[in-house]
PyMOL Python script that loads the backbone (N, CA, C, O; Angstrom):
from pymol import cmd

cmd.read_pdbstr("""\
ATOM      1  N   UNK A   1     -12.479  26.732 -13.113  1.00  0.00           N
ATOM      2  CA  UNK A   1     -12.863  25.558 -13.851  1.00  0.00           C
ATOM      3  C   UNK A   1     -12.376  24.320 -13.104  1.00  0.00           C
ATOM      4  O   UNK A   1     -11.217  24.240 -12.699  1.00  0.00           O
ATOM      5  N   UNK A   2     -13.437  23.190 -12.900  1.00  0.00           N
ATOM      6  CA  UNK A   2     -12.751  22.106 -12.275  1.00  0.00           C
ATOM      7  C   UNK A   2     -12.782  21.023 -12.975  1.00  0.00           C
ATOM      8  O   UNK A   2     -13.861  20.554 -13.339  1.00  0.00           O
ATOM      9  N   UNK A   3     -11.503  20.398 -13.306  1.00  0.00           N
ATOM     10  CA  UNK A   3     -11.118  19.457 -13.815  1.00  0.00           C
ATOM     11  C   UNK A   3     -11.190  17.992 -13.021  1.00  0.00           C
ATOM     12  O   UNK A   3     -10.877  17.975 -11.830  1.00  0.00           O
ATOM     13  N   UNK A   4     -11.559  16.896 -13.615  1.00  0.00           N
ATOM     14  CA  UNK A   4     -11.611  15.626 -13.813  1.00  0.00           C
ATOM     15  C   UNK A   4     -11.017  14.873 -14.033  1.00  0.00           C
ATOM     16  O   UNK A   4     -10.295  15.041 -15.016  1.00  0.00           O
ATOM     17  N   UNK A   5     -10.948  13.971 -13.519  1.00  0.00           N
ATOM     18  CA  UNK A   5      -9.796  12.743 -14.727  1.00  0.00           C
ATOM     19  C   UNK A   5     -10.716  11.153 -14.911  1.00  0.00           C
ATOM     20  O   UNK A   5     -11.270  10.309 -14.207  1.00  0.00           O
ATOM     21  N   UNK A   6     -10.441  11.429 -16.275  1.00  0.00           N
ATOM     22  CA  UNK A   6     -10.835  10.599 -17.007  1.00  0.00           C
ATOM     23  C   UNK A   6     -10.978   8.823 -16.375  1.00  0.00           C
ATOM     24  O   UNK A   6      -9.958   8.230 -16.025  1.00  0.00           O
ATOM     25  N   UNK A   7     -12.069   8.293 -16.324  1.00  0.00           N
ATOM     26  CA  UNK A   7     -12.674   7.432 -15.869  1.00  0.00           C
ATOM     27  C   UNK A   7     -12.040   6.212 -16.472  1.00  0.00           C
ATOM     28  O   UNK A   7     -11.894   5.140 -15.885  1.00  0.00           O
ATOM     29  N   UNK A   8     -11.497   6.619 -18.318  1.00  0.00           N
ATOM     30  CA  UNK A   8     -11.404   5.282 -19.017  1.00  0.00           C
ATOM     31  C   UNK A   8     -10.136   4.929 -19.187  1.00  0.00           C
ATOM     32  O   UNK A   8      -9.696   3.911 -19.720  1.00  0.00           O
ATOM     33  N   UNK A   9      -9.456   6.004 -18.608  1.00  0.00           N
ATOM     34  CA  UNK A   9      -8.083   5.588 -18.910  1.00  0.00           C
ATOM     35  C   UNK A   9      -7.407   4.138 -18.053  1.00  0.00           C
ATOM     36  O   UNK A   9      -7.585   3.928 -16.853  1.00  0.00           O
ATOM     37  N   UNK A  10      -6.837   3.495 -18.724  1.00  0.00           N
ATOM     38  CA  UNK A  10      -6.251   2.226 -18.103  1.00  0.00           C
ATOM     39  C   UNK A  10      -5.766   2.236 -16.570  1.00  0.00           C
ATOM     40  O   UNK A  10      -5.058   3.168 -16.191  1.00  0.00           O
ATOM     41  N   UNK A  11      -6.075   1.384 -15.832  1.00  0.00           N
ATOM     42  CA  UNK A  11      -5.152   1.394 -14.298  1.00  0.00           C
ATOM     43  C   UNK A  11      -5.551   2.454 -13.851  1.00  0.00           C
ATOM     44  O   UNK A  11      -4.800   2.702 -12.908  1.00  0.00           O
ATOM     45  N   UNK A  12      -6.472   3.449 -13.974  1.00  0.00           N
ATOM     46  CA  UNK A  12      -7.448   4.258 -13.108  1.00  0.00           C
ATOM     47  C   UNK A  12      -8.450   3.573 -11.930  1.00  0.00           C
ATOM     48  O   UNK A  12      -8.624   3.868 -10.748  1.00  0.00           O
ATOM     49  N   UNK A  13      -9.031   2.517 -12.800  1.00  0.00           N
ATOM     50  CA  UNK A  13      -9.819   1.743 -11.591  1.00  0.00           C
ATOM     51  C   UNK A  13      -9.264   1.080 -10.589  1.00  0.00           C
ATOM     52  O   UNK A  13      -9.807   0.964  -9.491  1.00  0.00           O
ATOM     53  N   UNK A  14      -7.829   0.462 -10.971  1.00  0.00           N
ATOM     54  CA  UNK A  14      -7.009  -0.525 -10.538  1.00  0.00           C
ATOM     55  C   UNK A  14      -6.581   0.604  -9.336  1.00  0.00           C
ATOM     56  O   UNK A  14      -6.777   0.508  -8.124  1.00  0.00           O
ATOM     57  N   UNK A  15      -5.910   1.735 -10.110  1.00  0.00           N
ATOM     58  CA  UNK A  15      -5.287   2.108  -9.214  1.00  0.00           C
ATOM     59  C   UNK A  15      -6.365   3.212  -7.446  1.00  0.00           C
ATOM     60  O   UNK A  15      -5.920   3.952  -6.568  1.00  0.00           O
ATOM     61  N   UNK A  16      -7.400   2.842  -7.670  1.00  0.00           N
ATOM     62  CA  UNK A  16      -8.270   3.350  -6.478  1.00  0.00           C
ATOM     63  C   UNK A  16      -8.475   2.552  -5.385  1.00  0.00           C
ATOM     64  O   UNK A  16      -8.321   2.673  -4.170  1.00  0.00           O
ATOM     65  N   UNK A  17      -9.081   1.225  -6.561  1.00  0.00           N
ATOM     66  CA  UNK A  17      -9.125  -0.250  -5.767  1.00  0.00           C
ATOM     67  C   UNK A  17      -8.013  -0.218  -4.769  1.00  0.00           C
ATOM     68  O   UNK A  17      -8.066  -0.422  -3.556  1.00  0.00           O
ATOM     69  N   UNK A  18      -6.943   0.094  -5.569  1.00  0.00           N
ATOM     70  CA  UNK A  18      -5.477  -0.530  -4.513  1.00  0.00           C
ATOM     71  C   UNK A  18      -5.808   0.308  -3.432  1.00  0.00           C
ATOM     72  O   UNK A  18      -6.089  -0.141  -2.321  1.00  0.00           O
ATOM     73  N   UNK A  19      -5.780   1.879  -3.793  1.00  0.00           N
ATOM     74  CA  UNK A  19      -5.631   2.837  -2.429  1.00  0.00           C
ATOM     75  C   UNK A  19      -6.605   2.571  -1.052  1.00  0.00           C
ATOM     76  O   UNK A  19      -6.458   2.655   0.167  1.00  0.00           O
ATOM     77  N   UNK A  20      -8.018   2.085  -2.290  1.00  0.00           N
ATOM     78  CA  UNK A  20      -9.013   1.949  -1.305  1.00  0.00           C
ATOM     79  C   UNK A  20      -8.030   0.777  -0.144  1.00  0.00           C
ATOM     80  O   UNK A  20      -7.415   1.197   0.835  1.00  0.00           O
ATOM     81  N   UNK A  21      -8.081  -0.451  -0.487  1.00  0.00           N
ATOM     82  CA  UNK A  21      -7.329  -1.200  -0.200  1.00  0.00           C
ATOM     83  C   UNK A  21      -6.294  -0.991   1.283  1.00  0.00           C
ATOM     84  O   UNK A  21      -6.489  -1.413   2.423  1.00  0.00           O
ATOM     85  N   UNK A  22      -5.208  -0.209   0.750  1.00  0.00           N
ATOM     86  CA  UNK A  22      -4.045   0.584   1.396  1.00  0.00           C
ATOM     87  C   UNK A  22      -4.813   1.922   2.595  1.00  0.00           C
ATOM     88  O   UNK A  22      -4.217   2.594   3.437  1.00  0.00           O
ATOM     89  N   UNK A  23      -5.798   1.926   2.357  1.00  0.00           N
ATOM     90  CA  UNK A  23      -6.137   2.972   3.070  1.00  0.00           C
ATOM     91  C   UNK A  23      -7.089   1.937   4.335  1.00  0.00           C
ATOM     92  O   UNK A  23      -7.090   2.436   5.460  1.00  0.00           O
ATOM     93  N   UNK A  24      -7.741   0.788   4.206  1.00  0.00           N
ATOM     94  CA  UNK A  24      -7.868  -0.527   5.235  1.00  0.00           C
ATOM     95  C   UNK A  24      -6.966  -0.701   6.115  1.00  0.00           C
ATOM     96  O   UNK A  24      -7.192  -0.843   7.317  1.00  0.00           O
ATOM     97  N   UNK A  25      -5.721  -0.704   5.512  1.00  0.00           N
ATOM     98  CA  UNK A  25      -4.616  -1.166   6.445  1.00  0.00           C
ATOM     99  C   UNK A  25      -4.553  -0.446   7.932  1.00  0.00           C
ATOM    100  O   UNK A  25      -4.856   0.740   8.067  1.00  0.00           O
ATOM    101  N   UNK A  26      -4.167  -1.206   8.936  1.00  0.00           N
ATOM    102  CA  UNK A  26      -3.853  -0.612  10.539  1.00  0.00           C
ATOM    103  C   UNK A  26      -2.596   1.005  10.090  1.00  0.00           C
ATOM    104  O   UNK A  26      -1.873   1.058   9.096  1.00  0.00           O
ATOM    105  N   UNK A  27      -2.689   1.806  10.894  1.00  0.00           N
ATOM    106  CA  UNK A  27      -2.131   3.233  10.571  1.00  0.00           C
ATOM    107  C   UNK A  27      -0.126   2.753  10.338  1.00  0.00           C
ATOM    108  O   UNK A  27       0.589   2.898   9.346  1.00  0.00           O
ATOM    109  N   UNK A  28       0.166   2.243  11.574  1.00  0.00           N
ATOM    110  CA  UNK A  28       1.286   1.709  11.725  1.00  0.00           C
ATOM    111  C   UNK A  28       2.015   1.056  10.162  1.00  0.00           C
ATOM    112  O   UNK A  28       3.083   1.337   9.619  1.00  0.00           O
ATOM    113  N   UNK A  29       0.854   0.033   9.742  1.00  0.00           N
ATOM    114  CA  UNK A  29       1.536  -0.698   8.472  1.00  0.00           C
ATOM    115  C   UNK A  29       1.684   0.296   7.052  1.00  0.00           C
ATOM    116  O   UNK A  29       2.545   0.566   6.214  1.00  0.00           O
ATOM    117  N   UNK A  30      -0.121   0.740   7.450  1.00  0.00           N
ATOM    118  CA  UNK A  30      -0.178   1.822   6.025  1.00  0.00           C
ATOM    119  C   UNK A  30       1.073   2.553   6.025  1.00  0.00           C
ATOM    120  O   UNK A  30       1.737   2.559   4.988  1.00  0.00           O
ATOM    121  N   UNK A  31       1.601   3.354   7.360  1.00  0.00           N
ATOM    122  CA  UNK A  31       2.534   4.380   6.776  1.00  0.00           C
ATOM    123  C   UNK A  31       3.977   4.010   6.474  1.00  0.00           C
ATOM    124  O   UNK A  31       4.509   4.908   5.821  1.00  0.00           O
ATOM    125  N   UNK A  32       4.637   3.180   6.681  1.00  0.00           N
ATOM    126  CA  UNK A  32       5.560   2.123   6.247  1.00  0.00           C
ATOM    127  C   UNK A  32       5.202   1.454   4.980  1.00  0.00           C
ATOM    128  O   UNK A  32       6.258   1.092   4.460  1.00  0.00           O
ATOM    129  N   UNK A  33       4.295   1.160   4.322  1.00  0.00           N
ATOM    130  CA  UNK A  33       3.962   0.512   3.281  1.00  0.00           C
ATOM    131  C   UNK A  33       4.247   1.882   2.019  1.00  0.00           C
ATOM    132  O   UNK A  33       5.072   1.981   1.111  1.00  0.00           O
ATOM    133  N   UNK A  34       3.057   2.863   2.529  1.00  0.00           N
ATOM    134  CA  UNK A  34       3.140   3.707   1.879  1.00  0.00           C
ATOM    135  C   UNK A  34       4.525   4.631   1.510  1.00  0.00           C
ATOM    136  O   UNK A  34       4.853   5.119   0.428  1.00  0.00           O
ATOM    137  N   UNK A  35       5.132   4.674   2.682  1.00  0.00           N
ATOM    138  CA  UNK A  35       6.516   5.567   2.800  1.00  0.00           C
ATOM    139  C   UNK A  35       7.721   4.737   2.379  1.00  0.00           C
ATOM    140  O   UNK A  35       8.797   5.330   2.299  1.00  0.00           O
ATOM    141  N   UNK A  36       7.665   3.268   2.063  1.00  0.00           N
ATOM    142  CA  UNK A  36       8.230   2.933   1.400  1.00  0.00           C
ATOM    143  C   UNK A  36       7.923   1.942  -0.189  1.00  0.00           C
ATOM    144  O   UNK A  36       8.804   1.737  -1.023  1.00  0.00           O
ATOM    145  N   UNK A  37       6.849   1.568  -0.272  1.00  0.00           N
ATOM    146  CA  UNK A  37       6.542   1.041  -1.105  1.00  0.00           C
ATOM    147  C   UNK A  37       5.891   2.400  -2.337  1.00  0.00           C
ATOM    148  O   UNK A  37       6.320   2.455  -3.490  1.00  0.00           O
ATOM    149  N   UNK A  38       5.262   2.981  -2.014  1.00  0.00           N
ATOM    150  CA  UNK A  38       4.618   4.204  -2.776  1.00  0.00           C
ATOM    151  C   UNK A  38       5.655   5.509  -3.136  1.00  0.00           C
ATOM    152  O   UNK A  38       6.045   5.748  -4.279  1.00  0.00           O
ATOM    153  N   UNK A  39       5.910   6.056  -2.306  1.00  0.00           N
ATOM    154  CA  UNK A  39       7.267   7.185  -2.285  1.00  0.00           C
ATOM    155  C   UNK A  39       8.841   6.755  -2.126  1.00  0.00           C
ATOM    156  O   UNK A  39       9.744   7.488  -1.724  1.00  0.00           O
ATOM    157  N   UNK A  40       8.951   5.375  -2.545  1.00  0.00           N
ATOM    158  CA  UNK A  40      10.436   4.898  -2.594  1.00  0.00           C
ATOM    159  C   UNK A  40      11.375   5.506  -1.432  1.00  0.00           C
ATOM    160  O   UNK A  40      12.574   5.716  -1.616  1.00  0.00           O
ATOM    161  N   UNK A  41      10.851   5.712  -0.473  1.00  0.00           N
ATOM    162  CA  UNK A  41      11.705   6.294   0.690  1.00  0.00           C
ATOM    163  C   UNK A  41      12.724   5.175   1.176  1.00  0.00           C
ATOM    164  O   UNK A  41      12.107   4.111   1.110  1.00  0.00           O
ATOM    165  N   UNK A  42      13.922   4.968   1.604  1.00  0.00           N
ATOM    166  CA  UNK A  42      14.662   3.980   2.197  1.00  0.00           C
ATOM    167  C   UNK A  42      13.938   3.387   3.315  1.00  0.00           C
ATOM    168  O   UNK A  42      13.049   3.948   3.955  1.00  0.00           O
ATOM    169  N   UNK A  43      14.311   2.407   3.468  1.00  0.00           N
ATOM    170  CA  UNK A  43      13.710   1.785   5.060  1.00  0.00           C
ATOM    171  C   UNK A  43      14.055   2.439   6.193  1.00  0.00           C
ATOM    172  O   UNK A  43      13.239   2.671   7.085  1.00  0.00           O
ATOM    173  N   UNK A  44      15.441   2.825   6.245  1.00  0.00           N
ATOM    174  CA  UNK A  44      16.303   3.558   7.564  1.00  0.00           C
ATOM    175  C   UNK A  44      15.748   5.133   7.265  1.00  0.00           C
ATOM    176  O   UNK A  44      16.497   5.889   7.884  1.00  0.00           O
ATOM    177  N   UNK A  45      15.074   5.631   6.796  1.00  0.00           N
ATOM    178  CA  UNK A  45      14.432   6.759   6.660  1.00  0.00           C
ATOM    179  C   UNK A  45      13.256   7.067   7.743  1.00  0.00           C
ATOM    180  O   UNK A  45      12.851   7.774   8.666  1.00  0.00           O
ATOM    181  N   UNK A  46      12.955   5.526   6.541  1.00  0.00           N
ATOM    182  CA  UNK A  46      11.170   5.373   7.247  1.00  0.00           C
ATOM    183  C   UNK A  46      11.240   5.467   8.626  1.00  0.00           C
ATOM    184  O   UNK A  46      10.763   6.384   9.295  1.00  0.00           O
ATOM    185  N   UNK A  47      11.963   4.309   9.122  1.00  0.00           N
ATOM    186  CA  UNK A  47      12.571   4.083  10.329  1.00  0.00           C
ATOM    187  C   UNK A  47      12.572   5.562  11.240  1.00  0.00           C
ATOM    188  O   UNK A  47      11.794   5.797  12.164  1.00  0.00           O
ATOM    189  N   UNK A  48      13.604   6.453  10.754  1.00  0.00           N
ATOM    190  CA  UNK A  48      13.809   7.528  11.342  1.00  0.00           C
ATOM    191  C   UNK A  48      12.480   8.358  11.589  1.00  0.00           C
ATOM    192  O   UNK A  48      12.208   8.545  12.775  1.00  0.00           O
ATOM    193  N   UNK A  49      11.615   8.880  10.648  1.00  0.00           N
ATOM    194  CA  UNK A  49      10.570   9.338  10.406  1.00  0.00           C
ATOM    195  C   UNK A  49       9.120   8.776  11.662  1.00  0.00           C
ATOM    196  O   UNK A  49       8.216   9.424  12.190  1.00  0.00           O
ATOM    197  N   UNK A  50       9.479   7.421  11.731  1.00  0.00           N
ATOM    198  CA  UNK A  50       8.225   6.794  12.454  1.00  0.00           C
ATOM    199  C   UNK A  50       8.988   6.465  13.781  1.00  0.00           C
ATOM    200  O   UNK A  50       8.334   5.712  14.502  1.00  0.00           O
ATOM    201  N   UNK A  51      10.102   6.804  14.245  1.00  0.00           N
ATOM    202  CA  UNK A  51      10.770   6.490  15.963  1.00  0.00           C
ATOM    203  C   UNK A  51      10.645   5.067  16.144  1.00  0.00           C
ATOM    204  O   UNK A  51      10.188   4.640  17.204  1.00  0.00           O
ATOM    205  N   UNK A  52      11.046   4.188  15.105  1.00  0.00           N
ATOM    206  CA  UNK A  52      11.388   3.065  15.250  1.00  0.00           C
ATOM    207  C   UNK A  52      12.520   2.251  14.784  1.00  0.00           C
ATOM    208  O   UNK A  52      13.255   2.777  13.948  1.00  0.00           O
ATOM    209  N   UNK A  53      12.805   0.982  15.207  1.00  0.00           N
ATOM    210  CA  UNK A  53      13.800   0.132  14.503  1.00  0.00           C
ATOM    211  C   UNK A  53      13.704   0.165  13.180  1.00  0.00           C
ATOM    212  O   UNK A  53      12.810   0.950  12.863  1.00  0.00           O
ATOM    213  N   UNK A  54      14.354  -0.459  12.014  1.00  0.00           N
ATOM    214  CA  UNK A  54      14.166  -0.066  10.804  1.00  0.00           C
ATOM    215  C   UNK A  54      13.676  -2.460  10.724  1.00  0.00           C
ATOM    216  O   UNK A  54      12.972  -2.922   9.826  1.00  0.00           O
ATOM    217  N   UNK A  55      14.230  -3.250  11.733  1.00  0.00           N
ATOM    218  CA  UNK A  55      13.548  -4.549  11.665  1.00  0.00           C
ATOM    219  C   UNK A  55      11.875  -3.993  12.068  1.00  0.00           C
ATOM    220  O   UNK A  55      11.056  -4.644  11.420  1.00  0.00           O
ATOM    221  N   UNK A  56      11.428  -3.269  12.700  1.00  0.00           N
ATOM    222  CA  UNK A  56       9.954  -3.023  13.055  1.00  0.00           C
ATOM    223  C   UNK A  56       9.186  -2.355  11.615  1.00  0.00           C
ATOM    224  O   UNK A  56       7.961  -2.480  11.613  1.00  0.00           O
ATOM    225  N   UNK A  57       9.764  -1.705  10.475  1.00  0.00           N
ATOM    226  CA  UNK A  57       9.765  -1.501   9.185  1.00  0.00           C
ATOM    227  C   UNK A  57       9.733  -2.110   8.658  1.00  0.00           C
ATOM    228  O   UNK A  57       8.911  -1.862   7.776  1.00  0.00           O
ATOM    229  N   UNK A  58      10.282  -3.183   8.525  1.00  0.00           N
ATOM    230  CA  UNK A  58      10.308  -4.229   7.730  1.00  0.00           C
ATOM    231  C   UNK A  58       9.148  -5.518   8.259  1.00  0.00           C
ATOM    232  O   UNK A  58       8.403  -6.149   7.509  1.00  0.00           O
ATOM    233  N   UNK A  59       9.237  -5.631   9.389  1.00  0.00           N
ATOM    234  CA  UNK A  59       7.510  -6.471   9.457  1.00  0.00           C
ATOM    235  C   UNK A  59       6.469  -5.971   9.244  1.00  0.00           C
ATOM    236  O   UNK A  59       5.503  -6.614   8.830  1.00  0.00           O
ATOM    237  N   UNK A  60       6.452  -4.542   9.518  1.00  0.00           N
ATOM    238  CA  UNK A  60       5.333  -3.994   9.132  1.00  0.00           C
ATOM    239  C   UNK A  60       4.963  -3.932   7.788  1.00  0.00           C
ATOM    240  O   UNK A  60       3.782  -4.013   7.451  1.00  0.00           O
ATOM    241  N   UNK A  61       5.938  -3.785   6.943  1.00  0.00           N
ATOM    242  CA  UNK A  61       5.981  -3.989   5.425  1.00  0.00           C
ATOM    243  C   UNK A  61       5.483  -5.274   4.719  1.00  0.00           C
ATOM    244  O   UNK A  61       4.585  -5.551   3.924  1.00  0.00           O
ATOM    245  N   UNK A  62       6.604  -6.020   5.455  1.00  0.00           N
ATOM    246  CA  UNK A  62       5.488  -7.732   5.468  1.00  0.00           C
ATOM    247  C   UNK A  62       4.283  -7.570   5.769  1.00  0.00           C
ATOM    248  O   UNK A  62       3.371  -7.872   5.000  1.00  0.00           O
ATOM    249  N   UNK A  63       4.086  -7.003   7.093  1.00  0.00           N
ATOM    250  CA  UNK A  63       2.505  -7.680   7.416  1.00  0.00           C
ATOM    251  C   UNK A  63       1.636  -6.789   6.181  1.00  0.00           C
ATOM    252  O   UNK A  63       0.446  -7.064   6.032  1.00  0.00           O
ATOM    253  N   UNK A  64       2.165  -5.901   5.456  1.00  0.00           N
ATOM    254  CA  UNK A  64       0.973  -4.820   4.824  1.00  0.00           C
ATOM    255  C   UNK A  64       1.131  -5.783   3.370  1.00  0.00           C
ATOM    256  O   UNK A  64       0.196  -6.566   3.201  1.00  0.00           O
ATOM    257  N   UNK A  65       1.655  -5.790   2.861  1.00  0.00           N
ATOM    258  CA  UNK A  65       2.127  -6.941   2.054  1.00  0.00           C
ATOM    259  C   UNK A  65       1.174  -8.439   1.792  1.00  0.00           C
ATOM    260  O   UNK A  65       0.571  -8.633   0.736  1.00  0.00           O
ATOM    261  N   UNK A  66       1.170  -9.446   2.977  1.00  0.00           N
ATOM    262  CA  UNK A  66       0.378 -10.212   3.391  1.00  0.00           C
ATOM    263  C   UNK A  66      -1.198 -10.021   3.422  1.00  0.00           C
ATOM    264  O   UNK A  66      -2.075 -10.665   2.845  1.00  0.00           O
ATOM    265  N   UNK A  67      -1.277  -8.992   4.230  1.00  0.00           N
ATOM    266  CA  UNK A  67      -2.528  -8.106   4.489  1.00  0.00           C
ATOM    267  C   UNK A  67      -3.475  -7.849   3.125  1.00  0.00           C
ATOM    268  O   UNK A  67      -4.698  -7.976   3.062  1.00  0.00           O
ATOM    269  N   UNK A  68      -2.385  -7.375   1.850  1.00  0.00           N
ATOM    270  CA  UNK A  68      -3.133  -6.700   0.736  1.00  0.00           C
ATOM    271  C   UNK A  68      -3.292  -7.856  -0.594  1.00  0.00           C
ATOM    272  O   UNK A  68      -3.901  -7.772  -1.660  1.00  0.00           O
ATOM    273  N   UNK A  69      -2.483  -8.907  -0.018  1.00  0.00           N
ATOM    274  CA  UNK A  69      -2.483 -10.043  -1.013  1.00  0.00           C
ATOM    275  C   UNK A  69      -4.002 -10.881  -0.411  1.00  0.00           C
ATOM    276  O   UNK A  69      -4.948 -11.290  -1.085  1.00  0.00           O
ATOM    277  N   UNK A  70      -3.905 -10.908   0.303  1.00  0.00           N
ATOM    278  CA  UNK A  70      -4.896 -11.494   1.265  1.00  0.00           C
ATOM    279  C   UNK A  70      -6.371 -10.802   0.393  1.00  0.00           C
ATOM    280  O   UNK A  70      -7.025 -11.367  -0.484  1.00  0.00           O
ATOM    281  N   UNK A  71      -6.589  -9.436   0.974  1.00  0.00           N
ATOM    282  CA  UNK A  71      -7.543  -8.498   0.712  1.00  0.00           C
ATOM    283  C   UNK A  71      -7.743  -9.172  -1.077  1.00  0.00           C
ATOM    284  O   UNK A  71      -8.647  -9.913  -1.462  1.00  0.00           O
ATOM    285  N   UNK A  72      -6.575  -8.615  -1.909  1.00  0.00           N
ATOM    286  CA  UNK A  72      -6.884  -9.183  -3.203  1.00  0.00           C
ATOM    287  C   UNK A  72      -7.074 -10.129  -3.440  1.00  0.00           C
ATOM    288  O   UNK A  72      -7.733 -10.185  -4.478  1.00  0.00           O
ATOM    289  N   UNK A  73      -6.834 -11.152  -2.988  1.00  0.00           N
ATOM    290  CA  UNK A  73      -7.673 -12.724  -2.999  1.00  0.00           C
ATOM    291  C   UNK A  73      -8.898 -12.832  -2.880  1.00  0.00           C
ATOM    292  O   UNK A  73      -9.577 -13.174  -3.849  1.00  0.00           O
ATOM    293  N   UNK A  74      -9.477 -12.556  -1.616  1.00  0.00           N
ATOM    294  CA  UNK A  74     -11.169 -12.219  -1.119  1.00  0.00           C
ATOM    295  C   UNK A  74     -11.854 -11.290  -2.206  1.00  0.00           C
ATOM    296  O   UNK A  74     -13.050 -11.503  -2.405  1.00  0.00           O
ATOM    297  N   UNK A  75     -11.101 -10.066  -3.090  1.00  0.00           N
ATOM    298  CA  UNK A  75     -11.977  -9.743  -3.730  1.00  0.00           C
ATOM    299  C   UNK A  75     -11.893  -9.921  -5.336  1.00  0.00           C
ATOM    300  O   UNK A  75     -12.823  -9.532  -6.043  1.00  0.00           O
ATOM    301  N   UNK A  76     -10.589 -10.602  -5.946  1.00  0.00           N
ATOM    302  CA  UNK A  76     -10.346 -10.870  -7.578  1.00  0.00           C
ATOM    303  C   UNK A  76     -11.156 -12.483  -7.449  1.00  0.00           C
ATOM    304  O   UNK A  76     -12.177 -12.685  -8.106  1.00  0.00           O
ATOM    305  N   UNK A  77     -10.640 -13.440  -6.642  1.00  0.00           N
ATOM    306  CA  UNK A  77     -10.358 -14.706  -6.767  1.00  0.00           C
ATOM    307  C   UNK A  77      -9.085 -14.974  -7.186  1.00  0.00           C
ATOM    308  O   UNK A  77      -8.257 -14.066  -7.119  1.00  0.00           O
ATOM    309  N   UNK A  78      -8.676 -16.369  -7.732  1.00  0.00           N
ATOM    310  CA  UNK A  78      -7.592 -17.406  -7.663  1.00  0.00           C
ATOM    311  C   UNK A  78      -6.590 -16.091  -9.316  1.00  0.00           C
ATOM    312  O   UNK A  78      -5.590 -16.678  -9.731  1.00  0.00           O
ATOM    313  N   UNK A  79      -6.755 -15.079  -9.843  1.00  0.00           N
ATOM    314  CA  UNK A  79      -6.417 -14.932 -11.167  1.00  0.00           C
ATOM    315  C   UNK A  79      -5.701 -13.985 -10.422  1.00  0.00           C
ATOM    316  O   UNK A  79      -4.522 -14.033 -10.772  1.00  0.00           O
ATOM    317  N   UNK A  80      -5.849 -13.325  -9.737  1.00  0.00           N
ATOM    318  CA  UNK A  80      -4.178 -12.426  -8.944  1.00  0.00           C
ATOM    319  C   UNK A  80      -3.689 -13.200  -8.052  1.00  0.00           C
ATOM    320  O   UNK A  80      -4.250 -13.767  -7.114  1.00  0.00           O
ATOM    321  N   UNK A  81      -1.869 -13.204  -8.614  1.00  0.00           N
ATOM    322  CA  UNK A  81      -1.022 -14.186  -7.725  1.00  0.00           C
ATOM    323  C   UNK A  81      -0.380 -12.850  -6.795  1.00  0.00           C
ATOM    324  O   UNK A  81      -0.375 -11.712  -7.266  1.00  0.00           O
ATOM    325  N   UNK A  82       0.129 -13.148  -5.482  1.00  0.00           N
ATOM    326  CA  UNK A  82       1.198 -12.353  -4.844  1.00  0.00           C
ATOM    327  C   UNK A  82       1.868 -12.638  -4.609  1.00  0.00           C
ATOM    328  O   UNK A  82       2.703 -11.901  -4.086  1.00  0.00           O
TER     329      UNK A  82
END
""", "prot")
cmd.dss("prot")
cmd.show_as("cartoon", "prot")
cmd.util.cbc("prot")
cmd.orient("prot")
């Protein structure tokens, strides 16, 4: 039997939009964004995980950040702040 999930439930749409969104991003930012913004991983984790500085984590976080406020501007208008 294959199951579904429900279309009407609240922050279902929201929450695709975003991924769609997050899934735009350059590979570098997505997985820093994601590995710490999505799975609450530490930065010095992330860091470890991706063979980088944990300051190269943290711009990348900015730039995905910037990047998705940006994106949500171009497609809500002026009614989402970031």
């Amino acid at each position: 039997m294959e199951c579904s999930h429900p279309r009407d439930l609240p922050g279902i749409d929201e929450g695709i939009a975003l991924m769609t969104l997050v899934d735009s991003l350059p590979d570098d930012r997505r997985e820093a964004f994601v590995l710490t913004q999505l799975l609450d991983m530490p930065y010095d984790e992330a860091a470890r995980g991706s063979s980088c500085p944990v300051g190269t984590i943290s711009s990348r976080i900015s730039r995905a950040r910037t990047a998705l406020c940006a994106m949500l501007d171009d497609t809500s208008g002026p009614a989402l702040a970031c």
